[in-house]
N, C-alpha and C positions, 0 to 999 in steps of 0.2 A: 247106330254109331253114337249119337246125341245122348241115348240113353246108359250105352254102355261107359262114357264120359262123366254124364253126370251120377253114376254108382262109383265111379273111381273118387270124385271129389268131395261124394258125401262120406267114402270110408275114410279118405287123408283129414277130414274135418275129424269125423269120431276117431282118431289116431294123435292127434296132435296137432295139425297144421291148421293155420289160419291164425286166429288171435290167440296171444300169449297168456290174455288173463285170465287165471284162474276163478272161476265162480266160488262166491259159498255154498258151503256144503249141506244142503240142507240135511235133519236130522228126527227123525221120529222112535217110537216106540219101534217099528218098521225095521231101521240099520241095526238094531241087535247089538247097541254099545252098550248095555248094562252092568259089566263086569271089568275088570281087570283085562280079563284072558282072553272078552270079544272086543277091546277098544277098537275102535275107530281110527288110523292110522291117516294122517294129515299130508305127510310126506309129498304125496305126489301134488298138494295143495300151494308149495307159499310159492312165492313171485313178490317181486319189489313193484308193484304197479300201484299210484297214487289211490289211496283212500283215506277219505277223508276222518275216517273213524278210528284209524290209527296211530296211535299216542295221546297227546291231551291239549289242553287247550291250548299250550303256548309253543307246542315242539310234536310238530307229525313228522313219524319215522318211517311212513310206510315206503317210502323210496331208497331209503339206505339201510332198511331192517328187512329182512325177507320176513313176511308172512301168511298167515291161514286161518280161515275165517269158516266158523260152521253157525246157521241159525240151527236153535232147537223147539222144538215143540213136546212136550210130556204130553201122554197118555196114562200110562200108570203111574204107579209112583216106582221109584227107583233112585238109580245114580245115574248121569251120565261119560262115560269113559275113553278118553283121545288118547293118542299117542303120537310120537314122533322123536324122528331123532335125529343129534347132532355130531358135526364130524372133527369139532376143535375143542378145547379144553378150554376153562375158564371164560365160555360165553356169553354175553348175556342174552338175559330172556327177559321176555314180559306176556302175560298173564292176563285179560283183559277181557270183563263181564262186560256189555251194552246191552242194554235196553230190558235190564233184568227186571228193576221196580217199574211199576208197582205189587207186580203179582210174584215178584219172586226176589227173595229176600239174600243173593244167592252166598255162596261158600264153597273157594276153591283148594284143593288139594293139588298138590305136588310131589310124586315120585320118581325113585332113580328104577334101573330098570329089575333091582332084584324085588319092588315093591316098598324100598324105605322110603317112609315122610322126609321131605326134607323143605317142604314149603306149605304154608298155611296165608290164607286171605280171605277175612268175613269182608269187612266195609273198606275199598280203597279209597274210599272220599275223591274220587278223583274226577270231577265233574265236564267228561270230553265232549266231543264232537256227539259221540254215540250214547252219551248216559245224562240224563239230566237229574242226576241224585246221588250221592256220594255212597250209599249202601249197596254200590254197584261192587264184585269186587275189583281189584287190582294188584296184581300180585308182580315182583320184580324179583328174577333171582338170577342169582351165576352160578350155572352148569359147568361145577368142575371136571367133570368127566366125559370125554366123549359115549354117545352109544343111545340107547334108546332108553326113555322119558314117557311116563306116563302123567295126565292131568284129570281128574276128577271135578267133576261139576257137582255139588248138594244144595242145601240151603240149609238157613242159621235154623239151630246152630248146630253144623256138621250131622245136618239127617236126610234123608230122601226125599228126593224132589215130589210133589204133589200132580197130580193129574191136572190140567190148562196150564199148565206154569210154560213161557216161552223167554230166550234170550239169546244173546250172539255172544261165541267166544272169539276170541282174539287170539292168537299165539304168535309170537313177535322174535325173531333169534337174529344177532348180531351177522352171523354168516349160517349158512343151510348148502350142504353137499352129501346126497343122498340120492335115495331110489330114484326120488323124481328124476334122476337124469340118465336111467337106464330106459327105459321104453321110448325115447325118441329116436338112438338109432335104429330100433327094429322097426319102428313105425316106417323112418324113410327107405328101409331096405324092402318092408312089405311090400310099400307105394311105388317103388322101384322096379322093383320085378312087375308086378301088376301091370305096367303101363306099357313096360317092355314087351309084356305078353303081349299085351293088347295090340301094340305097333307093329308087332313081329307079324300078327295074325292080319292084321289091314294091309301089308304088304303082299303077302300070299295073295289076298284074294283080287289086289289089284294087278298084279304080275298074272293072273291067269288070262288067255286069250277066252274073249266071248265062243270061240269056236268050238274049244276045247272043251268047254261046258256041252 
């Protein structure tokens, strides 16, 4: 019984339940975001939970901004490729390299979802919590259109990233209502039935008479 308890609480933990905060994401040659067409989708990432590393020096957003956070580490050279999307018009966003220099000189891209540019960031000088050099970048834009946003990571200027190059991105949206909020009710209806069974079957075997066996 002990056992069969503690496999139900380890599935509700991998499901959803328990703490709210979402980890970063870590990120290798590994996750397969080289491209446009394999990005990395953030979505089920942001949450408003205090870090310190979000916004700048004088104004942390990370409680009234939903966001998501991936470290990365290069193996080969490449790009690397996020996505995510938004469900309001004219939102804002922000865009946010940390702990890019020394070794990575970085350069952000920003597209809408048919692939056009519509945002560019080499150096945002913006010396936060998480970057101690301003050739970190920093990119601020308003999402005029609701729907899905793609982000591109390079380095200066605008070429592929180098093999050990490592950094955290930031991605920062005014409001966030998306996928992330379809899998927690199947998660509770999973956990739901589950325990139901579970209960249902501990009843059985308690209701039988030792004789009967």
């Amino acid at each position: 019984m002990k056992k069969q308890i503690c496999s139900l609480v380890l599935c509700s933990a991998m499901l959803g339940f328990g703490s709210a905060e979402a980890a970063t994401v870590a990120v290798s040659d590994a996750t397969g975001n080289g491209s446009m067409a394999t990005a990395l989708n953030l979505d089920s990432n942001f949450d408003k939970n205090f870090d310190a590393n979000i916004g700048d020096p004088f104004t942390n957003i990370s409680t009234t901004f939903f966001h998501a956070s991936a470290s990365a580490t290069t193996g080969t050279s490449g790009r690397d490729w996020y996505s995510f999307t938004t469900s309001q018009a004219n939102q804002q966003a922000y865009f946010d390299i940390d702990n890019g220099m020394y070794d990575l000189d970085s350069w952000v891209n920003l597209y809408d979802s048919v692939g056009t540019l519509i945002g560019v960031n080499d150096d945002g000088g913006v010396a936060d919590a998480g970057s101690a050099h301003g050739f970190d970048s920093f990119l601020s834009a308003v999402l005029t259109n609701p729907g899905l946003y793609f982000v591109s990571v390079a380095q200066y200027p605008n070429q592929d990233l180098s093999p050990g190059q490592d950094y955290t991105l930031h991605v920062s949206l005014a409001d966030h209502v998306g996928p992330s909020a379809v899998p927690v009710p199947a998660a509770v209806w999973l956990f739901g039935s589950a325990f139901a069974g579970l209960m249902s079957s501990r009843r059985k075997k308690m209701s039988v008479s030792p004789l009967a066996a």
